[in-house]
N, C-alpha and C positions, 0 to 999 in steps of 0.2 A: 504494500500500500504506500501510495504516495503520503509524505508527510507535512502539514505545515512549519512543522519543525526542523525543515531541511537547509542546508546551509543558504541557500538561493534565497529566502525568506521574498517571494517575490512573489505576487498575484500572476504575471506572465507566466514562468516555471510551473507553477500549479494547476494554472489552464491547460499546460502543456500536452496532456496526454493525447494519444492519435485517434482519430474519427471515429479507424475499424473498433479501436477498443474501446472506444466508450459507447460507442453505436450498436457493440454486442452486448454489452454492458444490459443496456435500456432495453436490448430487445427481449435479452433473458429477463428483468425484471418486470415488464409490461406481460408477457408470460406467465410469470409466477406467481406476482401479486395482483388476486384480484381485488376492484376499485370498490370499494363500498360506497351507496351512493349517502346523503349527507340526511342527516336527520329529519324530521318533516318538515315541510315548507311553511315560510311563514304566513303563508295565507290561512294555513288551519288551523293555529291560533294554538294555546297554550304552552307545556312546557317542551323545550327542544334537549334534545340530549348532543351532546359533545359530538363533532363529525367526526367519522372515523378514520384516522390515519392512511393514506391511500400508500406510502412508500414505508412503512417501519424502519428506524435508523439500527443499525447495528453491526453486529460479525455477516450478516446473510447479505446485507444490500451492496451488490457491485457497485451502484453508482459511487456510495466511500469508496469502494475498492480503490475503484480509476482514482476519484480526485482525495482523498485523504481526511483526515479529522478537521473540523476548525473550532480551536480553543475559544472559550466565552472571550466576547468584547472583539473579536477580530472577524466579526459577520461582515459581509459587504453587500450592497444591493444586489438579488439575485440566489445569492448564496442557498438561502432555504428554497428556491423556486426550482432551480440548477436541481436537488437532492430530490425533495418531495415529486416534483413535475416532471422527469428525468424524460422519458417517452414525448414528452409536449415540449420538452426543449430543444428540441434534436436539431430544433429553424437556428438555433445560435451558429450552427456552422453553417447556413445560406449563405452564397454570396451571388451577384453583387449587392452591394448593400445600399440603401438609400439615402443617398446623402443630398436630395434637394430640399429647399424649402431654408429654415433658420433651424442651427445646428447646435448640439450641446453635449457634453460629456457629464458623466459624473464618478467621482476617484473616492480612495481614501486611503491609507497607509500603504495599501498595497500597490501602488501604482510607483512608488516612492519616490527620488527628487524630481519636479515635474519645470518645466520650462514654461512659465505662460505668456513669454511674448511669443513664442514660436503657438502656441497653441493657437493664441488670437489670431496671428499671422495665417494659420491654416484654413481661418474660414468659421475656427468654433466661436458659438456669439455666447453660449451662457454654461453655468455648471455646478452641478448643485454637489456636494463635498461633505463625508461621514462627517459630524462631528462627536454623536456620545453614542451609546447603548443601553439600555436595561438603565439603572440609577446608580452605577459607578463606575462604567469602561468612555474615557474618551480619544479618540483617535489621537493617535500620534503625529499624524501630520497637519492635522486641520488649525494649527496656530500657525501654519508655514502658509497652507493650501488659501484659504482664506483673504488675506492682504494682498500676496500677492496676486492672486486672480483679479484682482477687484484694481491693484495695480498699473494691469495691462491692459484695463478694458472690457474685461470678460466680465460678465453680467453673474453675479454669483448666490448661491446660497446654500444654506445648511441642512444635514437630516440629521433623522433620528431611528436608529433602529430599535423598534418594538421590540420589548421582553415581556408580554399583557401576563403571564405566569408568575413575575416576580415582583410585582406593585402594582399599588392604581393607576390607572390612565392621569391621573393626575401629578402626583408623584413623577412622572417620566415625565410631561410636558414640564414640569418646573424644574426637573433636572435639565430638557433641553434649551429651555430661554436661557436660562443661569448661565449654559456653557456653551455658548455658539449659536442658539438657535434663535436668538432675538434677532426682530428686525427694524432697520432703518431707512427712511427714504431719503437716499443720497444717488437715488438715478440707476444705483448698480446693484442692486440688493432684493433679493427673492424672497417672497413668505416660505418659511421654513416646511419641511416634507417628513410626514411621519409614514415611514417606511413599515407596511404592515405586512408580512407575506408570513411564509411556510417557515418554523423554525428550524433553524438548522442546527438545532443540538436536542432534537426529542419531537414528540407528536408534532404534527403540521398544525393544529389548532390550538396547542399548548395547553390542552385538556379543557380548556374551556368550550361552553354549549354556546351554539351562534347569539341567544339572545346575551347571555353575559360579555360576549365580544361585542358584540354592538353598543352595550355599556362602557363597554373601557375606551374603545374609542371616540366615545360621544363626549366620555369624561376628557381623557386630552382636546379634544377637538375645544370646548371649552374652555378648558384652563388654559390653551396655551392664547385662546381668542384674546382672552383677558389680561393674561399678561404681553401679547404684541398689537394687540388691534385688529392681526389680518386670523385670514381664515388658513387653516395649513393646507399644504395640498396631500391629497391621500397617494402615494403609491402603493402599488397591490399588481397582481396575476388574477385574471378572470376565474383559474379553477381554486384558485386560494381563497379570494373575494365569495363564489359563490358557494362553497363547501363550506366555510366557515362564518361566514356571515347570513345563509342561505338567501343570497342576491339579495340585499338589503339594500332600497331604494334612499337610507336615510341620511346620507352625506351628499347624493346628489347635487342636491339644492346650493349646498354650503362650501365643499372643499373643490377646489381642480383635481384633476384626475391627471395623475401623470403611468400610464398603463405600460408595465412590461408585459411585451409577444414581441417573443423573437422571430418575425418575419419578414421576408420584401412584400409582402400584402399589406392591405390596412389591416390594422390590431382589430384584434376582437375583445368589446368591450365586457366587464361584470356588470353582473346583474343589478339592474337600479341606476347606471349609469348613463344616457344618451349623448355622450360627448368626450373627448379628451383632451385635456391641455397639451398634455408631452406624452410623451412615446416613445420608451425606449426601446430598439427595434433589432440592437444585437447587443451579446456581450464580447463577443469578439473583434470588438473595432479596431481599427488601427487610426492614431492622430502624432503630428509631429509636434515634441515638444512632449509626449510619454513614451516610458518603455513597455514593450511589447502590449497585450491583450487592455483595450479600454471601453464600459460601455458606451455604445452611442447613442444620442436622443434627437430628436423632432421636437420644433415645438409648432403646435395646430394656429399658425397665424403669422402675422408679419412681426418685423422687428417692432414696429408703432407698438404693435398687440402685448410683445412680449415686457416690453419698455412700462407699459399702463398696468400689467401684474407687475412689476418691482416698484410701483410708487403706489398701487392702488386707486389708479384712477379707473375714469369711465375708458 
């Protein structure tokens, strides 16, 4: 098994493994493990039970095999969708990839020293950047990642990677304003992304029943309104969003939707959702100005558009 504990300590090296094997990987696992479908829908009203685990983490599941462990606090966007979704991610190795329209990346330790005038020079206009975890891991680079993005131009802003298992939604929103995920309107600056997907250290839903998820992040969704003003944007995977939330219409309204599906298609959106801000559309980008394996994002409108989400206008 590959390890993240390997000297290379690099998100590129850990992507590294080749197609066939990870592509036999997924096919023996979509084989083996069947997908249980998710508790009852919310339209029939009372209590829901916890969805059940469609990929179980452990000694059985090749997909660790190929790509290795990852220690708490070193999640990166994707990570839990990569594990749980391994069959439905197979598009991260599509190419060519889509690069028109207004373009953006998003990093975090892993990506490690990163150049962002060359990034800006590439064409990438924004970038959103780990800054904490659960309510005590924060990224190692994002006191670097941060300034200097905002530096060169590049339109920037902070996440937050969900741990809904280990405190309240609220709890984690005040741990993310506190340490990177405030926001200011200085022209370059994104409402902060609470990164909700598939955990990648135990069940996909984190043992919670879709209505208690929909609790926790209704909780952050609030507290963090409160303490920034804006609304955070939701990222998520359509089969994470609908399996554990059971397509829950009720951020719609409120958060942007920035959807990972790795495809050259348009993404397919979660349940409750009719639109998407961003769209991350591969995790295997290439951009100059990072080493190796970066994701890459779309965002659904013009620079004008993108420029009115970082100050909150109309």
């Amino acid at each position: 098994m590959l390890s993240r504990r390997s000297s290379a300590r690099s998100r590129a090296r850990w992507r590294s493994a080749t197609l066939a094997g990870v592509l036999t990987a997924l096919f023996a696992l979509l084989l083996a493990t069947p997908h249980t479908a998710a508790a009852s829908s919310p339209a029939a009203g009372g209590a829901q039970e916890a969805a059940a685990d469609p990929t179980p983490l452990g000694d059985a599941n090749p997909v660790l095999d190929e790509i290795g462990d990852i220690e708490e606090g070193e999640a990166f966007m994707g990570a839990g969708t990569l594990i749980h979704e391994g069959p439905d991610a197979e598009g991260q190795f599509i190419a060519p990839f889509d690069t028109s329209g207004v373009q953006g990346i998003d990093v975090s330790h892993w990506q490690g020293s990163i150049n962002w005038s060359s990034v800006r020079s590439f064409g990438i206009q924004f970038a959103w950047m780990k800054a904490t975890e659960g309510t005590s891991f924060r990224d190692s680079s994002f006191n670097t990642n941060y300034p200097a993005a905002h530096g060169a131009g590049v339109i920037r802003g902070a996440y937050h990677f969900a741990r809904p298992n280990v405190s309240s939604g609220a709890v984690q929103a005040n741990y993310f304003a506190s340490n990177g995920g405030a926001w200011s309107r200085d022209n370059l600056t994104l409402p902060g992304v609470l990164d909700i997907e598939a955990n990648p250290y135990g069940a996909s839903c984190y043992g919670l029943s879709q209505t208690a998820m929909r609790n926790w992040i209704t909780d952050f969704y609030n507290t963090y309104k409160a303490r920034t003003t804006r609304d955070v944007v939701i990222y998520t995977s359509p089969g994470w969003w609908n399996s554990c939330t059971g397509s829950w219409n009720g951020m719609a309204s409120r958060s942007p939707l920035w959807v990972a599906h790795w495809t050259t298609g348009s993404p397919t959106l979660p349940g409750g959702f009719g639109v998407w801000t961003a769209w991350q559309y591969t995790s295997t980008g290439s951009v100059s100005g990072v080493s190796g394996n970066v994701d890459r994002n779309k965002f659904n409108g013009s620079r004008d558009r993108l420029l009115a989400l970082a100050n909150n206008t109309p």
